[in-house]
N, CA, C and O atoms as CSV, one atom per row, in Angstrom:
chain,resi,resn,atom,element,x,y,z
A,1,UNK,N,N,77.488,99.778,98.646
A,1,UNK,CA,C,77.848,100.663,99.764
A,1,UNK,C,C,78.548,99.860,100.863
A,1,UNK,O,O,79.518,100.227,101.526
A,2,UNK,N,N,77.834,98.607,100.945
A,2,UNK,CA,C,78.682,97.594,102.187
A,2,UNK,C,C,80.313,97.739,101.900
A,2,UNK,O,O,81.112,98.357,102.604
A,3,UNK,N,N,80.610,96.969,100.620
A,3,UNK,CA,C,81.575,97.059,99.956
A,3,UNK,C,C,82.544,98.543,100.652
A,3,UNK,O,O,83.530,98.305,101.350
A,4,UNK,N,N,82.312,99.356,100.491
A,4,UNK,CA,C,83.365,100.454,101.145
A,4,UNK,C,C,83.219,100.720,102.266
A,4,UNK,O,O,84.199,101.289,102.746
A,5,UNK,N,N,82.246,100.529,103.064
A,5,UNK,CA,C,82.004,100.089,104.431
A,5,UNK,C,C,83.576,98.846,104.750
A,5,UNK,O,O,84.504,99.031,105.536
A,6,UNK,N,N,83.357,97.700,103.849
A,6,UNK,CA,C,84.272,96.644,104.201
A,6,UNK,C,C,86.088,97.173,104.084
A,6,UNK,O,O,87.047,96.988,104.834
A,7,UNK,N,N,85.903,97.990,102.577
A,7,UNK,CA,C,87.449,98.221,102.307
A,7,UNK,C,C,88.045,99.307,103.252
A,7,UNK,O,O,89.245,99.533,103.413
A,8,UNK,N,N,87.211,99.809,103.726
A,8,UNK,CA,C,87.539,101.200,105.141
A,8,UNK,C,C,88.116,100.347,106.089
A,8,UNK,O,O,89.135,100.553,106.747
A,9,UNK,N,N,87.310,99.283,106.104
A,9,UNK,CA,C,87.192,98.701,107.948
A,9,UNK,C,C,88.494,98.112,107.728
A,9,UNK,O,O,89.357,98.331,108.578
A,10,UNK,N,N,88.732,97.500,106.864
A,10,UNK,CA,C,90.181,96.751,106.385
A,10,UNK,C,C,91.259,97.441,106.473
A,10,UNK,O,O,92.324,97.055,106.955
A,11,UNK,N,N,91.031,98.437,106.033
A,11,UNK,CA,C,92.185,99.528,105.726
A,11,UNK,C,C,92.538,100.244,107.663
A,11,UNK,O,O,93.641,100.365,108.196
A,12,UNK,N,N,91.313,100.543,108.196
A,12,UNK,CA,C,91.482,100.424,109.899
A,12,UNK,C,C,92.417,99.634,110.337
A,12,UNK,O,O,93.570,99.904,110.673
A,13,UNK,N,N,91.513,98.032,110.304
A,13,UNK,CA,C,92.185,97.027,111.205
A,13,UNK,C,C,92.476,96.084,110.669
A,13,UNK,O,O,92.482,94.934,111.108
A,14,UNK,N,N,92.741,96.446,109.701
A,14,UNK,CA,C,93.634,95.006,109.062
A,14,UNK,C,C,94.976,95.344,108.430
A,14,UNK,O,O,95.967,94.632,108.268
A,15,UNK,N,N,94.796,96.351,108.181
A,15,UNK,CA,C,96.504,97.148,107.704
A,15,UNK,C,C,96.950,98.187,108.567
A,15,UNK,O,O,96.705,99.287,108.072
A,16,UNK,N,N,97.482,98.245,109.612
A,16,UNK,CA,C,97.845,99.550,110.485
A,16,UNK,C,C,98.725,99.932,109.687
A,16,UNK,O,O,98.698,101.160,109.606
A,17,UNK,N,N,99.810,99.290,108.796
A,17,UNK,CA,C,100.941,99.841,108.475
A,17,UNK,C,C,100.668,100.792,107.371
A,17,UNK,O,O,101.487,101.663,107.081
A,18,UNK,N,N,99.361,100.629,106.646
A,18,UNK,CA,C,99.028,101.677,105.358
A,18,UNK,C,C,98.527,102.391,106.323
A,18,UNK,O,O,99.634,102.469,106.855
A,19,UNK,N,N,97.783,103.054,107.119
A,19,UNK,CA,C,97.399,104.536,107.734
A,19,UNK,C,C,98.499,105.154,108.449
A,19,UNK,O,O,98.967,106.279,108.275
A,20,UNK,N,N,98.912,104.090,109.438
A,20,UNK,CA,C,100.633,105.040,109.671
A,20,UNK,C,C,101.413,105.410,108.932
A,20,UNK,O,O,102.206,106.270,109.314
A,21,UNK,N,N,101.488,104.850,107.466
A,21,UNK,CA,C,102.113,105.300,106.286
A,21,UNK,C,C,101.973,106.460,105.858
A,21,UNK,O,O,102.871,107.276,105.653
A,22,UNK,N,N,100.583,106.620,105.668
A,22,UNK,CA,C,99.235,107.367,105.627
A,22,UNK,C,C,99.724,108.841,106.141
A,22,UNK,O,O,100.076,109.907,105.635
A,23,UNK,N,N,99.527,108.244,107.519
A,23,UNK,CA,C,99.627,109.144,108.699
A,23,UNK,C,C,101.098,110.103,108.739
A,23,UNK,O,O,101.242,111.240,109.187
A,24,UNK,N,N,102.160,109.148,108.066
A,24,UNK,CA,C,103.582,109.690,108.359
A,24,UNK,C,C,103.734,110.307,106.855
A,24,UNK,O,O,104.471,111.289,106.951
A,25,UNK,N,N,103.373,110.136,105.673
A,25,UNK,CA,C,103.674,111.214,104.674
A,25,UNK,C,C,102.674,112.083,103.991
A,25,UNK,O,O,102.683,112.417,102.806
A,26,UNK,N,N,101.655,112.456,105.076
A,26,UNK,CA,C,100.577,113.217,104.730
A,26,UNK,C,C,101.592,114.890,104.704
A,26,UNK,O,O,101.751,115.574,103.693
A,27,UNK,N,N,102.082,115.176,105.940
A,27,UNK,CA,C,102.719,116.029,106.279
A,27,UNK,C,C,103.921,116.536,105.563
A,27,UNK,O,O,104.248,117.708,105.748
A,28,UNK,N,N,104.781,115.593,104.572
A,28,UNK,CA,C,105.556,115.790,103.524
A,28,UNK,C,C,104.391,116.144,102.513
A,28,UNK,O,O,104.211,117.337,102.268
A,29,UNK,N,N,103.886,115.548,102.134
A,29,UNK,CA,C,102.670,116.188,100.881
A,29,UNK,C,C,101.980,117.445,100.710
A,29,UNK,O,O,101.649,118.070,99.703
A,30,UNK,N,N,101.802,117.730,102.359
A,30,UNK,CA,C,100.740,119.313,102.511
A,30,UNK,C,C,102.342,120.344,102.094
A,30,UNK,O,O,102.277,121.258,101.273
A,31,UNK,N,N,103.924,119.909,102.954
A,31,UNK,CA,C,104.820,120.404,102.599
A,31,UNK,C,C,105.095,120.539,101.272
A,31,UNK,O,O,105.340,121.743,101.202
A,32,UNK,N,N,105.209,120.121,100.237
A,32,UNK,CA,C,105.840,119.738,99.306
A,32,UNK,C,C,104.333,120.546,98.361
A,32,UNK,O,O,104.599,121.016,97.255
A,33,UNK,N,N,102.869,120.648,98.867
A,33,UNK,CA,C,101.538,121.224,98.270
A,33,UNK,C,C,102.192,122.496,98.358
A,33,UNK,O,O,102.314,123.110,97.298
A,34,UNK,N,N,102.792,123.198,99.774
A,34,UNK,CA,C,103.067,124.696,100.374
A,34,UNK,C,C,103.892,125.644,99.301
A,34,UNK,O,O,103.764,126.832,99.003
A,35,UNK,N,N,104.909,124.478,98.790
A,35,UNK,CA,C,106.079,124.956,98.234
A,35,UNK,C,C,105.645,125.049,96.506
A,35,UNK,O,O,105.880,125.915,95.664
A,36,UNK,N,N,105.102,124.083,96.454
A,36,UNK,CA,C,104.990,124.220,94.931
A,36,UNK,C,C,104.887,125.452,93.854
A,36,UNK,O,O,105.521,125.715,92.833
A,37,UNK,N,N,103.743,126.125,94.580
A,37,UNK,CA,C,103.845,127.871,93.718
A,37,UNK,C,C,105.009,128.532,93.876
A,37,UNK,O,O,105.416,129.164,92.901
A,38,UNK,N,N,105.678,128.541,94.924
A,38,UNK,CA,C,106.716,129.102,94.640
A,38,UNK,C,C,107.770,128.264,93.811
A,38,UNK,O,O,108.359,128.856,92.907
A,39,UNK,N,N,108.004,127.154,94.010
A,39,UNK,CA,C,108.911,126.653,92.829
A,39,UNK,C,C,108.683,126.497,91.298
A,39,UNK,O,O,109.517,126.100,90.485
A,40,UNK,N,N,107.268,126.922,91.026
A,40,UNK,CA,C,106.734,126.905,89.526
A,40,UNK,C,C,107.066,128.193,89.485
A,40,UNK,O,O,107.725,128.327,88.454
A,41,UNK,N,N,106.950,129.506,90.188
A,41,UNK,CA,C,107.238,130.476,90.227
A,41,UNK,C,C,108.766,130.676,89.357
A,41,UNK,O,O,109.047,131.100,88.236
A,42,UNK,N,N,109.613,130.097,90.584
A,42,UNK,CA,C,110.967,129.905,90.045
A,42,UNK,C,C,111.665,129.930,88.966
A,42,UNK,O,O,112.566,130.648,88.533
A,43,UNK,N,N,110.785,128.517,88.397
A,43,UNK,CA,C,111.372,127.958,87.283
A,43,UNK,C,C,111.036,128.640,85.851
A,43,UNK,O,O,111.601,128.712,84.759
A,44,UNK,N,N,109.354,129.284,86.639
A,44,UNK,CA,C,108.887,130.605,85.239
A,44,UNK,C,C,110.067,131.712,84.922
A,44,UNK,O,O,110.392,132.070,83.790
A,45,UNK,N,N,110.649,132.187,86.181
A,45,UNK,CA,C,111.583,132.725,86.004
A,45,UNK,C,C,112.601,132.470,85.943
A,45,UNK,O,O,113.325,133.431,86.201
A,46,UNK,N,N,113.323,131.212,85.616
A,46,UNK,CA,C,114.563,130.897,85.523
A,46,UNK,C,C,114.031,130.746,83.452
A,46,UNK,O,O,114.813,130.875,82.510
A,47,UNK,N,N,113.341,130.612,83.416
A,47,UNK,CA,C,112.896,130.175,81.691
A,47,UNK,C,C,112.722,131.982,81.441
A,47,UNK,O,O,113.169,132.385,80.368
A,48,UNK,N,N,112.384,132.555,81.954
A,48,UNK,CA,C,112.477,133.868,81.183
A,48,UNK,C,C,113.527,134.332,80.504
A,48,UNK,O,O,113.584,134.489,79.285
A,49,UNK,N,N,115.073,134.739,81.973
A,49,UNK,CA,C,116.357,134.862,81.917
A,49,UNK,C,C,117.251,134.372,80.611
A,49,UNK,O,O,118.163,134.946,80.016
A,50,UNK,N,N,116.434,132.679,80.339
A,50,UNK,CA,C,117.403,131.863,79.394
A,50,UNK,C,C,117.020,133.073,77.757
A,50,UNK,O,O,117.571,132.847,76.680
């Protein structure tokens, strides 16, 4: 349990640049989560048409 206690604390303050990373393409992901049914949607229907 320490162990992920340690790799958290690391991931805090020892890498800012992975949580701002983190932080900056969370918001493309939930985007890109939003869209997805409709583009499987899409493509169900672009495969029907053919």
């Amino acid at each position: 349990m320490s162990n992920v206690i340690e790799v958290l604390h690391n991931l805090y303050y020892g890498d800012h640049a992975l949580i701002a990373w983190i932080i900056t393409v969370s918001p493309a992901i939930a985007a890109v989560c939003v869209q997805l049914p409709a583009v499987i949607k899409s493509i169900k229907a672009n495969r029907k048409k053919k």
